[in-house]
C-alpha positions in Angstrom: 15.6 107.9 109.0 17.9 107.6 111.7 15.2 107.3 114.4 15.2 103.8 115.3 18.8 103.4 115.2 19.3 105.9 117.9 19.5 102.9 121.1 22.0 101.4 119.0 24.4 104.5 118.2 24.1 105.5 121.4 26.2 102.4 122.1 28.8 102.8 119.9 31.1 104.6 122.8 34.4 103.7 120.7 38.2 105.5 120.0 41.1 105.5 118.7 43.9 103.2 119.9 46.6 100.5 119.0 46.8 99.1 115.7 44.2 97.5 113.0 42.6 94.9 115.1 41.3 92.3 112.7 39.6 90.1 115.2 36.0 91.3 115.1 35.0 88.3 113.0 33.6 86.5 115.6 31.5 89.3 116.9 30.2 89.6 112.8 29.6 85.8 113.3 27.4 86.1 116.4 25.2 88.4 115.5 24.2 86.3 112.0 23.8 83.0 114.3 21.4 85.3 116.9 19.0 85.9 113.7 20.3 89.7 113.9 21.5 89.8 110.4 21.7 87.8 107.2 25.1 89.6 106.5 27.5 91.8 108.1 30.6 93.8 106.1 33.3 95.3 107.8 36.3 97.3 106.9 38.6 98.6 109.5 41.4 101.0 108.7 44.7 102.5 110.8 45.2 104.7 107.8 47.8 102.7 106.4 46.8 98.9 107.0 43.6 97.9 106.4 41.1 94.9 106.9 37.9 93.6 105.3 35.6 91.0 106.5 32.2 89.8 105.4 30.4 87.3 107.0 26.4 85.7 106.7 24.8 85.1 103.5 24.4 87.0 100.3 20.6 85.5 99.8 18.6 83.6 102.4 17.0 81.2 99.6 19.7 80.5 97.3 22.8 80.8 100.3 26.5 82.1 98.8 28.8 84.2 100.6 28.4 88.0 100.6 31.2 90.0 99.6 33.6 92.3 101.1 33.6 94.8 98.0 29.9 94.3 98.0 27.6 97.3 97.4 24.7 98.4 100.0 22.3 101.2 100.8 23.8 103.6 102.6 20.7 105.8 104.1 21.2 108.4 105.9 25.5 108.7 105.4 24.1 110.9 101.7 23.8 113.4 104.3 27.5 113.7 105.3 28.4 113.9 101.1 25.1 116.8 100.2 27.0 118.5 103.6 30.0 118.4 101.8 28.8 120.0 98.6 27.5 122.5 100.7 30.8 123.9 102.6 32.3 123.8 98.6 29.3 126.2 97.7 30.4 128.3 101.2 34.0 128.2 100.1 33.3 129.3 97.2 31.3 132.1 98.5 27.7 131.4 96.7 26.1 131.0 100.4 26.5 131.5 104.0 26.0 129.3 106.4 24.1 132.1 108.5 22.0 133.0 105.1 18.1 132.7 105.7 17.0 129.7 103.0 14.4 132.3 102.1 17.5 134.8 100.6 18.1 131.6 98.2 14.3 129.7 97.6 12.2 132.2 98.3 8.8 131.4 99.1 9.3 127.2 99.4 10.0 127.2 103.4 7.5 128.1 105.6 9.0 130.8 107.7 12.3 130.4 106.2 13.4 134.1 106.5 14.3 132.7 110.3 16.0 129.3 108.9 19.4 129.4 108.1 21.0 127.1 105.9 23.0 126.4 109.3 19.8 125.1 110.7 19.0 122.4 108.2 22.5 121.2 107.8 22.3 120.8 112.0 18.8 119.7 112.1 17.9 122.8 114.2 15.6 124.2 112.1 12.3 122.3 113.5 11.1 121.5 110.2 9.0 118.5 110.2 10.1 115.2 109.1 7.9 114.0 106.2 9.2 110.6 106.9 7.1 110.3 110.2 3.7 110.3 108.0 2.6 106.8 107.3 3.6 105.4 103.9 6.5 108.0 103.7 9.2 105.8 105.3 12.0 104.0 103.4 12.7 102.0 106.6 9.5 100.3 107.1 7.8 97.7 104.2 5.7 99.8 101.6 4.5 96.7 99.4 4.3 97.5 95.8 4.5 101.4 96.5 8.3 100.7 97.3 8.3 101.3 93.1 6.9 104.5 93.4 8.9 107.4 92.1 8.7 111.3 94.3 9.8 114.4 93.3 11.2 116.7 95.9 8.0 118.5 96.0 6.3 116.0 96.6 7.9 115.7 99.6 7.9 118.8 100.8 4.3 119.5 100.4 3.8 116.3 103.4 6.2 118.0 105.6 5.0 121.5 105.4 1.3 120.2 106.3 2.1 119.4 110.0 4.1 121.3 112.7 6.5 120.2 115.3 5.4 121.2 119.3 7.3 124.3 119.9 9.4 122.7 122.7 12.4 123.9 121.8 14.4 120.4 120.8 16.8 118.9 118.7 14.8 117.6 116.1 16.3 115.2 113.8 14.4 115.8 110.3 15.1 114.6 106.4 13.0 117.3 105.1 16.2 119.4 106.1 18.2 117.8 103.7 15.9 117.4 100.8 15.5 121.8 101.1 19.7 121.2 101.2 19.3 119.2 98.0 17.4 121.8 96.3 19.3 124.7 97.3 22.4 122.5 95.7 20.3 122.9 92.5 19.4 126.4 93.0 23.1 127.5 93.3 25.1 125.1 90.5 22.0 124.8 88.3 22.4 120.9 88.5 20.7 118.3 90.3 22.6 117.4 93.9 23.6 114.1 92.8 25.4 115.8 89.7 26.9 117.6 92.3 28.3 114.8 94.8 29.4 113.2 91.7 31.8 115.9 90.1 33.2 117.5 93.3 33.5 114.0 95.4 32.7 110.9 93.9 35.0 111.9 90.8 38.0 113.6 92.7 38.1 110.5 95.2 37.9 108.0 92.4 34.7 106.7 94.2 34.2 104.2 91.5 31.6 102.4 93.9 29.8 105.0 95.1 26.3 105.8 93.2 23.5 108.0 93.1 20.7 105.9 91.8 17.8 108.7 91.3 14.7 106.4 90.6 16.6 103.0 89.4 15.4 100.2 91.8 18.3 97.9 92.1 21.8 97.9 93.8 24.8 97.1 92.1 26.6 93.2 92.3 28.1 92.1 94.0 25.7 93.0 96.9 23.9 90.8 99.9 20.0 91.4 100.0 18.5 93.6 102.1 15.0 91.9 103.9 12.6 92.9 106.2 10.7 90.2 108.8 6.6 90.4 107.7 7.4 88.2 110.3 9.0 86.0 107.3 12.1 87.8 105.6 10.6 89.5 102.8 12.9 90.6 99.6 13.4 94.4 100.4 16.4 94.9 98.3 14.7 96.7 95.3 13.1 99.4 95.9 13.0 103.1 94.1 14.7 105.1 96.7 14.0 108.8 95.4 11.4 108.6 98.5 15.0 109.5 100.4 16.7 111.4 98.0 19.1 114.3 98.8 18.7 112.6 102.8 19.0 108.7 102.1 19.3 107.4 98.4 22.7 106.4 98.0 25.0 103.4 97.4 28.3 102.4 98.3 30.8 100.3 99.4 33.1 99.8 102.4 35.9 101.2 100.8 34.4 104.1 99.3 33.0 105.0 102.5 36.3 104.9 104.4 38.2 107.1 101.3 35.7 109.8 101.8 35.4 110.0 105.5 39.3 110.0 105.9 39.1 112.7 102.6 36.9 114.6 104.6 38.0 114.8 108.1 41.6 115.1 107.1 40.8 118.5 105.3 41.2 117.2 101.7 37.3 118.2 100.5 36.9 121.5 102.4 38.6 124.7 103.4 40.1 124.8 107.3 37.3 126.8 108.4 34.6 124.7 106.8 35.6 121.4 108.2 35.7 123.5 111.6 32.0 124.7 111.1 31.1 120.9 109.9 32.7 119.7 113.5 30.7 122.3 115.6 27.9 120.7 117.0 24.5 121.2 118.5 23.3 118.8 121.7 21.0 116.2 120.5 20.1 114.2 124.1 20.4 111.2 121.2 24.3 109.8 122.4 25.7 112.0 120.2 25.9 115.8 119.0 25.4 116.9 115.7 27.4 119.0 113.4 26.4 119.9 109.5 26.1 116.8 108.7 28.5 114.8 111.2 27.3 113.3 114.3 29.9 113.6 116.6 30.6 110.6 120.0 31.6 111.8 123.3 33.9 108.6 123.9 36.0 107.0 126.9 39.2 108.1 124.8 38.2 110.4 122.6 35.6 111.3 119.6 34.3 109.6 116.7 32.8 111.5 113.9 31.3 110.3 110.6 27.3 109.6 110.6 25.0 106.6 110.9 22.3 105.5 108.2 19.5 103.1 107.9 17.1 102.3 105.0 14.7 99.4 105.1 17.2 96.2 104.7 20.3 97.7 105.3 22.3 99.8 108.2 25.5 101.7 108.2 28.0 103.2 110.6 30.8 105.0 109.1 33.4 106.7 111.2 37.0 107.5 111.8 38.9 109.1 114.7 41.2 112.1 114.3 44.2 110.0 114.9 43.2 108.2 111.7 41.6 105.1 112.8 38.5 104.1 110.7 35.5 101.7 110.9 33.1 101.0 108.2 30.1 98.4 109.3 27.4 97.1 107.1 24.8 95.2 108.4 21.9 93.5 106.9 19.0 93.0 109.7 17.1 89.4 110.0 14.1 89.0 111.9 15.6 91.4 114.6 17.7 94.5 114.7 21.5 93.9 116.1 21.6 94.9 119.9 23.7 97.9 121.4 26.3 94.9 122.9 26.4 93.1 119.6 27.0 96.6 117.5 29.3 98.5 120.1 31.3 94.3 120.9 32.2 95.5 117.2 32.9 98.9 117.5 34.8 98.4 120.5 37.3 95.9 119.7 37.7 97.9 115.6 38.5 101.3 117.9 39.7 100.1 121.2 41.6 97.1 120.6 39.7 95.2 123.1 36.2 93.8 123.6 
């Protein structure tokens, strides 16, 4: 899911330092003149003062300003909050991290007696991604099959047809986190989302924050999501259980920023479990990844949080361990945003400074 963002995460080489800089406006601006988005939302935070911005349009055809409270699709950020279940279920000693997935689903993972649930949380496990198969990619225009609902199994069942070389890579994978979503089942006896609802969304007062399952619709006040055919297309509807446990949700800027800083200040896990989320693996992407945190190398210091992209819509959600937050939403036009235009953003929201 995250594939063809890497160029552009790579770029966003960011930190903590001063105070909430509020004047990334005209960098938002830019990129909806250059035909890189129809809307941008922002939310920067210090941990005390915070700022919202949203600039572009809410629909192409019919014009209106989008919102700063507006909803979007968050992609591949539902990884971060299924991670998160998964350190409770740790803490609460009904898994190890180090467990083969076959000691807890037996017989659904090829070869998963040598898969830890460690492995899929970090992407390590060299599982093939279903979404590389044709037709099984939420970031790339499906016409009328957009509609179509999938089961998990479904899933699955395209993944475990194909193989990745045996080269010994990172391999970045969403069939990892749909196994993650069923093991979530397997140990609670509830579905995921059931899940990420009573031990986050709930607790957090994440009022904004939804797990839509097979509903095709997002939320208002939201901007729409489109994809160039080369003419923008409508792409905001769409049944997004093709993603599931690693790409289905909805939220808001706000939301988002509550739950990193819940998160990464120790508020959802226990000590040890936050420390196992923030040990990464080498990726050779711009950034090493943790159980579900991608983690930036910066000039002045590290970023967590995680990136996510679903056709119409892309997110970066991160904070700094000096409390510094940055929540972007962007809505692509005929082109993706550039590295410059995403990390002019970035750089001013974490630096101070363009």
């Amino acid at each position: 899911m995250i594939q063809t963002m890497m160029n552009v995460l790579t770029a966003v080489t960011v930190a903590a330092a001063g105070q909430v800089v509020t004047g990334v406006r005209p960098e938002m601006e830019k990129i909806v003149a250059g035909k890189g988005a129809t809307a941008v939302l922002a939310r920067i935070s210090d941990g005390e003062k915070s700022w919202s911005a949203a600039v572009g349009v809410r629909d192409v055809k019919r014009g209106g300003r989008p919102s700063p409270a507006g909803y979007f699709r968050i992609g591949s950020v539902t990884k971060t909050f299924v991670a998160t279940v998964v350190l409770q279920l740790v803490d609460e000693g009904k898994v190890r991290l180090d467990d083969p997935i076959e000691q807890h689903l037996p017989g659904l993972v090829p070869g998963g007696d040598g898969i830890t649930v460690r492995a899929l949380l970090n992407h390590s496990s060299h599982l093939y991604d279903y979404m590389s198969e044709p037709g099984y990619s939420t970031n790339r225009w499906r016409g009328d099959a957009r509609f179509r609902s999938y089961k998990p199994g479904e899933l699955l069942k395209v993944a475990f047809a194909k193989k990745l070389p045996d080269d010994g890579e990172w391999h970045y994978s969403n069939t990892n986190y749909v196994v993650l979503g069923l093991l979530v089942r397997k140990l609670t006896g509830r579905p995921y989302g059931e899940e990420v609802e009573r031990r986050i969304l709930r607790p957090l007062k994440l009022r904004h924050t939804v797990v839509p399952g097979d509903r095709a619709g997002v939320p208002s006040p939201h901007a729409k999501g489109y994809e160039p055919m080369p003419q923008l297309v409508d792409a905001t509807r769409m049944n997004p259980s093709l993603d599931w446990a690693a790409g289905e949700m909805i939220s808001t800027t706000a939301d988002l920023e509550r739950f990193m800083s819940a998160l990464l200040s120790g508020r959802l896990t226990s000590a040890a479990s936050l420390r196992a989320m923030r040990t990464t693996v080498p990726t050779k992407a711009g950034f090493a990844y943790g159980l579900g945190l991608q983690a930036y190398p910066l000039p002045c210091g590290t970023v967590w949080g995680h990136s996510g992209e679903l056709i119409g819509y892309m997110t970066f959600a991160f904070r700094s361990d000096s409390g510094k937050s940055m929540v972007l939403s962007i809505n692509p036009s005929t082109r993706n945003p550039s590295t410059e235009e995403v990390m002019g953003i970035a750089t001013k929201a974490f630096c101070g400074k363009g």
